[in-house]
N, C-alpha and C positions, 0 to 999 in steps of 0.2 A: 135848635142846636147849631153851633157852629163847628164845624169840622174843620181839623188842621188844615195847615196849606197846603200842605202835598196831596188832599185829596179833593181840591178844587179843581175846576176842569185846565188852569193853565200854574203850572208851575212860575212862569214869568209873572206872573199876577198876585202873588204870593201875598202882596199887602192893601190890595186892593179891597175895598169894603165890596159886602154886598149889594147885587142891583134892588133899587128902590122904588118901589112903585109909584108912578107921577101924583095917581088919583087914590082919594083914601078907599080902602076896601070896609065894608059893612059898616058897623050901628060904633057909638063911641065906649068903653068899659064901665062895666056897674060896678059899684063899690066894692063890693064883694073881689069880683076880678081886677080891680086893680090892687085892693091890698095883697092880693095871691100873687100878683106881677111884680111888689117890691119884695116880696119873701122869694120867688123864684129866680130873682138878679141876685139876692144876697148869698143864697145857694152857688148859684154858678161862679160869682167871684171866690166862694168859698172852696168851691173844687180847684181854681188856683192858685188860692194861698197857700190851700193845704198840698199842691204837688201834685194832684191826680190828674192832672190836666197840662198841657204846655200851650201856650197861645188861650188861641180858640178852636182849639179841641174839645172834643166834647159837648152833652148837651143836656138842657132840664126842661122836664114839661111837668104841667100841675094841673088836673080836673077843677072845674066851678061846674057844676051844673054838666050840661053838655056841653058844656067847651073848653077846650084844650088851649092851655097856654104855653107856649115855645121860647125856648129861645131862638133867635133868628139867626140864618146864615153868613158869617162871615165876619159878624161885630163884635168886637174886643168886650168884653162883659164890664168894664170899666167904663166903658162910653154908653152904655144903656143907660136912660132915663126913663122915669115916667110915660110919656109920649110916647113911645117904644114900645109898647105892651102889640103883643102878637098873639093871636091866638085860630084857632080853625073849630069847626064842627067834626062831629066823630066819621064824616066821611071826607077828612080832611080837606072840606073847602073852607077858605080865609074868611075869618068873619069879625077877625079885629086888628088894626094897623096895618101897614103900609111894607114893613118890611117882609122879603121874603122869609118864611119859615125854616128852619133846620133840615139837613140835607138827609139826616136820620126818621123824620117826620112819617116814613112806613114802621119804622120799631116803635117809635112813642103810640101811635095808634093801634096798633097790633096789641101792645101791651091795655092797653085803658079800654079797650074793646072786649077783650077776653078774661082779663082779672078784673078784682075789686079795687085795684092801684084808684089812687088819688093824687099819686105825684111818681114822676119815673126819672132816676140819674143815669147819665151813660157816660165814663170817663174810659183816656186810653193811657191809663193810671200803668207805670210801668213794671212793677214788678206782678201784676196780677196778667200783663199781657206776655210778658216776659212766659209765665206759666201756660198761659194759651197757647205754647208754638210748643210744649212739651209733650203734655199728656191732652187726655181726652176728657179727665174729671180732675181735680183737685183732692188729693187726699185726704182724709179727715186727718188734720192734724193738730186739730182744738176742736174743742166742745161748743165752741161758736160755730162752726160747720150747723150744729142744732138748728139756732137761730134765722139759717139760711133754707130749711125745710129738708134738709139733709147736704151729703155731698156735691160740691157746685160742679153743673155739668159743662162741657165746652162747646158751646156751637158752632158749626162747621163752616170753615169761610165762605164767603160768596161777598161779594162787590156791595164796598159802602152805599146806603140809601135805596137799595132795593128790596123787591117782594120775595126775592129768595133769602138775603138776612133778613129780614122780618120771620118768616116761615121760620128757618134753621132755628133762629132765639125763640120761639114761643117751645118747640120740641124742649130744650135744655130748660126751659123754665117751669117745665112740667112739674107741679107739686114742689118747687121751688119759686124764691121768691128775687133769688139772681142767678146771675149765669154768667162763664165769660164766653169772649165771641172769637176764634181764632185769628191769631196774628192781629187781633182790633183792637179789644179792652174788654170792659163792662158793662153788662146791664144789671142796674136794678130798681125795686118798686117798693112803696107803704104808702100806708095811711096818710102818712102828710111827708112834707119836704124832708123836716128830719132824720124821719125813719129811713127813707130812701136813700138818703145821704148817709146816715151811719150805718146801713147795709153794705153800703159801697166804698168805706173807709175799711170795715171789718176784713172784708174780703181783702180788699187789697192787703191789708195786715199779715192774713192768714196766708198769703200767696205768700207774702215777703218772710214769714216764719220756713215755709217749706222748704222754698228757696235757699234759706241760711243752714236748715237742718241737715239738708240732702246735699252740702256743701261740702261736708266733714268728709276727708279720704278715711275708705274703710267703714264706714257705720253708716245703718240705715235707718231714720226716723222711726221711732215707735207709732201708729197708728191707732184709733179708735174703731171699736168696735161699732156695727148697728146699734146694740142693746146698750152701747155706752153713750150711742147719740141721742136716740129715740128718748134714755133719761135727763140729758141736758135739757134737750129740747121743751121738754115736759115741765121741767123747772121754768126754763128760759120764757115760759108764756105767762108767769105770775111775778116775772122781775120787776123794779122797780115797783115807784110810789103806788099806790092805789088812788085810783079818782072816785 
């Protein structure tokens, strides 16, 4: 993942790529992980095209096997190639490419260690962080709440890239499948890129719906019930095509 500028260690530095390591680190990518590498760059450009993201904020990891592929710190997702493929083992040491890994790289493993995730998106997508400086959970205020294992909880700040936000997000991910992170953005996870990424769309949706509802002088958003989620949700697992 690459993280905004402002959370690099020097503000003056603000455009400076990441440091690059002289000598390559471990073995070169299987087929396997490199086709996961151009799915995982398409992803990441994709959070900012779509606005969830500003710069190089933000960040995408994808499981092969036991290894974790990253986006790296500090590199414009536009400028990834090929060659660039980054990835670690589950006790986050580097064991593909040269560049240093995502500065979030305690949440990506936290998460892929503890859940069934295969792919994880973290964007500081604005109006879903916007809600993180609000409340402590996200209201249900769509039945997509369902889709997310119920109402999305907020985990509690603590200092980008450490073992305390790693800790705080796994609590708020509890039987959920995202979370936001206070005053940060997003975390979430699926089966594959997709999934992960249209969890993370959702969300910020439904942030931006509460946000406009709870806007109106005078009126207070209608809300969902438990037994009105518990039934979407129940639906929400037989959606689309069948394989």
């Amino acid at each position: 993942m690459a993280e905004q500028r402002r959370d690099q260690r020097s503000a003056g530095d603000a455009r400076e790529e990441a440091p690059v390591v002289t000598e390559p680190r471990g073995r070169g990518a299987l087929k396997e992980e490199a086709h996961a590498w151009e799915e995982l760059v398409a992803t990441a450009r994709r959070t900012v095209s779509d606005g969830l993201v500003v710069g190089t904020s933000g960040n995408v990891s994808v499981r092969v096997g036991d290894t974790i592929l990253v986006t790296p710190s500090g590199i414009p997702y536009d400028r990834l190639t090929p060659d660039d493929v980054t990835g670690v083992d589950l006790d986050g040491r580097q064991v593909l490419g040269t560049l240093v890994p995502t500065s979030e790289l305690p949440m990506h493993l936290a998460v892929h260690r503890t859940t069934d995730a295969r792919a994880v998106v973290h964007t500081h997508a604005v109006h879903a962080t916007a809600v993180s400086t609000l409340v402590t959970e996200l209201p249900a205020i769509h039945y997509m709440t369902g889709a997310l294992g119920g109402p999305v909880r907020v985990a509690p700040y603590a200092t980008y890239g450490t073992d305390e936000l790693a800790e705080n997000m796994l609590h708020a991910l509890t039987g959920r499948s995202a979370c936001l992170l206070q005053n940060h953005g997003t975390m979430a996870y699926g089966a594959t890129l997709d999934q992960a990424y249209d969890r993370t769309a959702q969300l910020e949706w439904m942030c931006r719906l509460w946000l406009t509802a709870s806007s109106v002088p005078g009126l207070s958003p209608s809300l969902l019930s438990e037994k009105q989620l518990r039934a979407a949700g129940e639906r929400l697992r037989g959606y689309g095509q069948r394989k």
